[in-house]
C-alpha positions in Angstrom: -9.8 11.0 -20.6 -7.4 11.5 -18.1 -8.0 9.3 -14.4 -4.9 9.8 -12.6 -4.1 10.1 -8.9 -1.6 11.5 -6.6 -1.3 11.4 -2.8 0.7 11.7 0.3 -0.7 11.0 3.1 -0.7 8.6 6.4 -2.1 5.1 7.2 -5.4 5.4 8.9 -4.1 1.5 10.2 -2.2 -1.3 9.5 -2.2 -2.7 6.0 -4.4 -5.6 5.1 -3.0 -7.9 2.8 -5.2 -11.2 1.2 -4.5 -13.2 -1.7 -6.5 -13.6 -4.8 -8.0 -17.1 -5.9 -5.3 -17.1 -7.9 -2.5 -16.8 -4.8 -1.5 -13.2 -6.1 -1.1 -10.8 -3.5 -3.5 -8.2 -2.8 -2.7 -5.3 0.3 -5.7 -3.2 1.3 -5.4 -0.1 3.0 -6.2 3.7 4.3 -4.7 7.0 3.5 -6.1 9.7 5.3 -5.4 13.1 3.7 -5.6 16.8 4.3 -8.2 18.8 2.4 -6.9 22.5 1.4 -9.7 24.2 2.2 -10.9 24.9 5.7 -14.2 23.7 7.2 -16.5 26.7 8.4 -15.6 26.5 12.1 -11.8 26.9 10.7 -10.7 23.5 11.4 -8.6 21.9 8.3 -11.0 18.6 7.0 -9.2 15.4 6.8 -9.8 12.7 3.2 -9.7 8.8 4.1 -9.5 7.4 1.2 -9.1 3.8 0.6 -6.9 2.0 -1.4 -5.8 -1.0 -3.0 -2.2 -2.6 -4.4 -1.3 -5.8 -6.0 1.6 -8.4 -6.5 5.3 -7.7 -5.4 3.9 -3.7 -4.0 1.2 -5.6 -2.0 3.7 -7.3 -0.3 5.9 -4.8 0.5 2.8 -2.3 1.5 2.2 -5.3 4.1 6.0 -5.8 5.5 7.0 -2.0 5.7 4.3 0.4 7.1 1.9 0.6 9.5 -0.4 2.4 11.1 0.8 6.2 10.3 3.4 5.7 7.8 3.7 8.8 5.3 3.3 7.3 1.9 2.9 8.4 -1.8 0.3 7.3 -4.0 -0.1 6.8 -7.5 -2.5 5.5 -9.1 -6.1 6.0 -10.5 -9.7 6.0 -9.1 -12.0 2.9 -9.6 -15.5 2.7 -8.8 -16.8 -0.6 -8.4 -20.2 -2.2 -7.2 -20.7 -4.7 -4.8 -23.5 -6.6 -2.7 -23.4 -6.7 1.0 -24.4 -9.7 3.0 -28.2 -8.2 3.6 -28.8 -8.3 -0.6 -28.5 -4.8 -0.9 -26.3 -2.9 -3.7 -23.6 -0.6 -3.3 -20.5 1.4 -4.7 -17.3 2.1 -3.2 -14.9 4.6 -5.3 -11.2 3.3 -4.4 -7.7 4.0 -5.7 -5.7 1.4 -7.6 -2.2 2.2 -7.2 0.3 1.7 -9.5 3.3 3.1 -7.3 3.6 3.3 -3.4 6.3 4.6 -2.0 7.6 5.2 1.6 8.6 8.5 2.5 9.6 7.9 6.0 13.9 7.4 6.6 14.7 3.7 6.8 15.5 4.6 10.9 11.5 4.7 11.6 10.7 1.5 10.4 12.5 -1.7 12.4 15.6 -2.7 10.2 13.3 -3.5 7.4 15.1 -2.6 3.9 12.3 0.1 2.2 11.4 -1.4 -1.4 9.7 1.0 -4.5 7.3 -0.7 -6.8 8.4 1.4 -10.1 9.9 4.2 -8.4 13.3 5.2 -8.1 15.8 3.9 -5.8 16.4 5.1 -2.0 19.5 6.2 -3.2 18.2 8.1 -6.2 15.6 9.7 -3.3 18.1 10.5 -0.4 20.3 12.8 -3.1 17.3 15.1 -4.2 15.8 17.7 -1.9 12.5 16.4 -0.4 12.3 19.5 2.1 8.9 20.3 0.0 7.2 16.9 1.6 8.2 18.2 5.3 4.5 18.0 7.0 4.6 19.8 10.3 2.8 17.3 13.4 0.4 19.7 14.2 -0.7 19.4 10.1 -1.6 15.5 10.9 -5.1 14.4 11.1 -4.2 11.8 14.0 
């Protein structure tokens, strides 16, 4: 069985980061995400779909974006069950990324240094040609 997941998109808001019980970082957050196809009225649909990162990434998610930083996703879909305050059951379906990286230049971010959680170096990104990740504004869904 193969359960793997790969996104770009923006930050519906700012990143929410917690810690575990155990003190281990944990940064919860908001990718919204166009669909390909076209809703009947011709409009493009948009995807939020939330997500979730831990330890060293969770901290970093938390220092260096915010509310619509273009990110990259990796990961894989979790679906979990919960109970809300009122007793009742439910079950959210979330990503756990393994990888987030920031795809904006270092310029649109404060002077905060952009970190990878097991990608490759800003360096190693800067050299290669990235014009294939070039979104247009009119293509965002905020």
């Amino acid at each position: 069985m193969i359960n793997r997941v790969v996104l770009v998109g923006r930050l519906v808001r700012d990143p929410e980061l917690k810690k575990t019980t155990s003190g281990n970082p944990v940064c919860t957050f908001t990718v919204a995400v166009d669909n390909r196809m076209k809703n009947p009225d011709g409009s493009k649909g948009t995807s939020f779909l939330p997500c979730v990162v831990f330890s060293q990434a969770a901290d970093n998610v938390s220092k260096f974006t915010r509310k619509g930083s273009l990110v990259g996703i990796e990961g894989r879909l979790n679906q979990r069950n919960f109970t809300r305050t009122d007793g009742t059951k439910g079950t959210t379906i979330e990503v756990l990324c393994d990888s987030v990286q920031f795809l904006e230049p270092k310029g649109n971010h404060s002077d905060a240094e952009i970190i990878y959680d097991d990608g490759p170096a800003q360096d190693d990104i800067e050299d290669k040609n990235l014009d294939g990740l070039d979104l247009p504004d009119d293509d965002l869904p905020f």
